[in-house]
N, C-alpha and C positions, 0 to 999 in steps of 0.2 A: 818372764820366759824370753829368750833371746831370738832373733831373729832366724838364729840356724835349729833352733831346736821346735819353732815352727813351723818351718818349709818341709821336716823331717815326720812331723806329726799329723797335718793335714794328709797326706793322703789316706793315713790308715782311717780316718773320720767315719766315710762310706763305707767300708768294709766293717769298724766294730757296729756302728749304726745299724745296719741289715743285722748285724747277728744278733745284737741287743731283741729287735723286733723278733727274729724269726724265733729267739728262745722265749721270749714272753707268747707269741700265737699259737706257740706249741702248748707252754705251762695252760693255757687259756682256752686248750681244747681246739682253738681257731684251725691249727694245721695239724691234721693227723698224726702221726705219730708213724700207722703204718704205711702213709703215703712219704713221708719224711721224718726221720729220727732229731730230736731237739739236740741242737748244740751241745748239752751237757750229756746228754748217750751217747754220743759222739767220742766226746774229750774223757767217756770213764773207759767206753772202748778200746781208746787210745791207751789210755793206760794201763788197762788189760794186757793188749798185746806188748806192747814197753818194759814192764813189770817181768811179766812171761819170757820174752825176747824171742817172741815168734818173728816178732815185725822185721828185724833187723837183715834173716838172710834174703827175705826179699826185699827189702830195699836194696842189699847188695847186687840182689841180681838182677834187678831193674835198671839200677843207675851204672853198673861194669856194661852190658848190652847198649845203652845209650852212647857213651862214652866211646866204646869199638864202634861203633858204626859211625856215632861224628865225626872221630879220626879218620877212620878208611875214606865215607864219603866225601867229608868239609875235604881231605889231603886231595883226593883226586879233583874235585870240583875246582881248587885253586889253583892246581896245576894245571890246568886245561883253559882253565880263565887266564893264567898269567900267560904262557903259551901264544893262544889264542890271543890276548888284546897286545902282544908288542910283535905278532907278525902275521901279516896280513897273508900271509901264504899257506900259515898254518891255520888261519881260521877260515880260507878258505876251504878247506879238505872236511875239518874237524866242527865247524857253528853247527853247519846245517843237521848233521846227523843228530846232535847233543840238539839241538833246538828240537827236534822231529820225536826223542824219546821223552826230552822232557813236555812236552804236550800227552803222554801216557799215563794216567791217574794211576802212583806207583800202587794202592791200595788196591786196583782191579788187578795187580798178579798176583795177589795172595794164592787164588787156585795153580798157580804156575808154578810159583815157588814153593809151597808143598811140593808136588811133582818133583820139583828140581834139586832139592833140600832136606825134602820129607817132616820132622815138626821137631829139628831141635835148634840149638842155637844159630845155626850157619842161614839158615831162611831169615830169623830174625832179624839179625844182624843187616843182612845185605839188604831187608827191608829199608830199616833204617839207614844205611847208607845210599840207600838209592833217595832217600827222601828230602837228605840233608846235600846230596851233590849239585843240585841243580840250582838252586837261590844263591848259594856261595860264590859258583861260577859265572851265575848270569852279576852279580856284584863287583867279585872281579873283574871280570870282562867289560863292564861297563865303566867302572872305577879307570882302570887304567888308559881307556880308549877318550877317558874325559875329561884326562891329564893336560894342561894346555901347556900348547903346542910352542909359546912364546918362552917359559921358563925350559925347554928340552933344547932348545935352541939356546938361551943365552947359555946355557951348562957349558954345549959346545964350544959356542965362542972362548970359552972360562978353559978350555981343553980337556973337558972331563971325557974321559974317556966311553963306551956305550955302557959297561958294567955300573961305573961308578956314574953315571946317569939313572940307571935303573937304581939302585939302591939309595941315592940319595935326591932324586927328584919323582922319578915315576913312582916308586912304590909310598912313598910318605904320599904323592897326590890321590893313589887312590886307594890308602888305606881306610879312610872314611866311608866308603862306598861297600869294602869289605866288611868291614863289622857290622853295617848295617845288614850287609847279606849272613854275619855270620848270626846275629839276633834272630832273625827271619827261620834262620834253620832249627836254630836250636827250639821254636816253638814247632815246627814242625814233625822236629826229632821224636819229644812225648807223644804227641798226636800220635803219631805212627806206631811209637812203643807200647802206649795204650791200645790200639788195634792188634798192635803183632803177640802180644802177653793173654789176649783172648782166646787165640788159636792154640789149644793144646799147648798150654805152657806148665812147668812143673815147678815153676818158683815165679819171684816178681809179684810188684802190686797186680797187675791186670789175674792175675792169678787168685791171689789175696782176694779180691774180690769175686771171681767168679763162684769160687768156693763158699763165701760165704751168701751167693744167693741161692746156691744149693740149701741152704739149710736157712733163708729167709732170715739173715743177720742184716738187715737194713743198716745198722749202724757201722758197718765193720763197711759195706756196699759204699755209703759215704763217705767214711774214714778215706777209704784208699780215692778216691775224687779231689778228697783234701789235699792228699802227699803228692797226685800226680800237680796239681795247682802249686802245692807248695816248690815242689821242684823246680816247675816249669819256673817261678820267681825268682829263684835262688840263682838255677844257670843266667836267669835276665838281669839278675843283677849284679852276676860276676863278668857279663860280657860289656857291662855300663861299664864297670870297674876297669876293665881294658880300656875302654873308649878313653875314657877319663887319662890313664897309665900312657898312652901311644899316641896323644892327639892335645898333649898339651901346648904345642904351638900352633894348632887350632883356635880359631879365633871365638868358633862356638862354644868354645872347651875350657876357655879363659873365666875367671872368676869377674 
């Protein structure tokens, strides 16, 4: 086995390891059954609903909700960060308030945004973008404020112009700092969409699930725990994939 086909293998180790155990504790009586459904009622579940093609428009309307909200929010969030970290005038006006709401646990306006929204997608939504605006921002904003100040200066010397400074010195300096903010959100985003898919939702896994503990489907209950895990991987590890795409004269990024 080659050495890349082991750094690729090892992490899954701990994850099949626990599921090994927890489907043997279960066959074994060890783990209830109606406190936790085994592995394999799980994955017949799964194929239940797969087969059927139940599963499918809620995953669509789980992952389209996601998706609007990290556009609206991540767009706003980075635009107030970029803003914000290349002028000091505009962060004057604009930090403190954005600092002031994001100390607001965006999940205590849920009774607000009902009120505001009532219970169909546009509450959702702007949940989720309020959730995803504030990490991105504070990322950028940081990212760019932590651009040094010796490379902005030689550009000058070079006569680069302020544009052509920002785009080819300031923004590659704190691109790094953004993806970081933008990882950060994206595990926030589910968080949230899981919270917000509980409130009177009419599709979506958080749905998928509540439904099925109407009717005491434990396995269907842990299905959808899987999908929201599963997703959350999937966007982390398409935002690696960026990091990886944007940051290869990164030195941490270098093979």
């Amino acid at each position: 086995m080659s050495k890349r086909m082991v750094i690729q293998v090892i992490p899954w180790v701990i994850p099949l390891l626990l599921l090994l155990i927890w489907q043997l504790a279960s066959q074994f009586e060890i783990l209830p059954t109606r406190i936790l459904p085994a592995p394999s009622e799980i994955a017949a579940a799964a194929y239940t609903l797969v087969h059927s093609g139940e599963i499918w428009p809620h995953l669509w309307a789980s992952t389209n909700r996601a998706v609007i909200g990290l556009f609206i929010g991540g767009g706003i969030g980075f635009m107030f960060g970029l803003i914000n970290g290349v002028s000091k005038i505009s962060a004057m006006f604009f930090d403190s308030s954005i600092q002031m709401l994001r100390n607001i646990p965006h999940l205590a306006l849920i009774p607000l945004i009902i009120l505001w929204f009532g219970i169909g997608e546009e509450g959702k939504i702007f949940l989720i973008a309020l959730g995803v605006m504030f990490p991105i921002y504070l990322n950028t904003f940081h990212g760019i404020r932590s651009v040094d100040k010796d490379y902005i200066e030689m550009g000058n010397n070079y006569g680069l112009s302020n544009m052509a400074a920002f785009w080819h010195i300031i923004l590659p300096g704190a691109l790094p700092s953004i993806l970081v903010g933008l990882r950060y959100a994206l595990g926030i985003m589910w968080v949230t969409l899981i919270v917000a898919e509980t409130i009177a939702a009419k599709d979506g896994i958080g749905f998928l699930a509540m439904d099925a503990r109407e009717f005491m489907q434990m396995d269907v209950v842990v299905l959808s725990i899987i999908l929201y895990a599963l997703l959350g991987k999937l966007s982390d590890m398409m935002a690696k994939a960026l990091e990886f795409r944007f940051l290869k004269w990164h030195l941490s990024y270098q093979k």
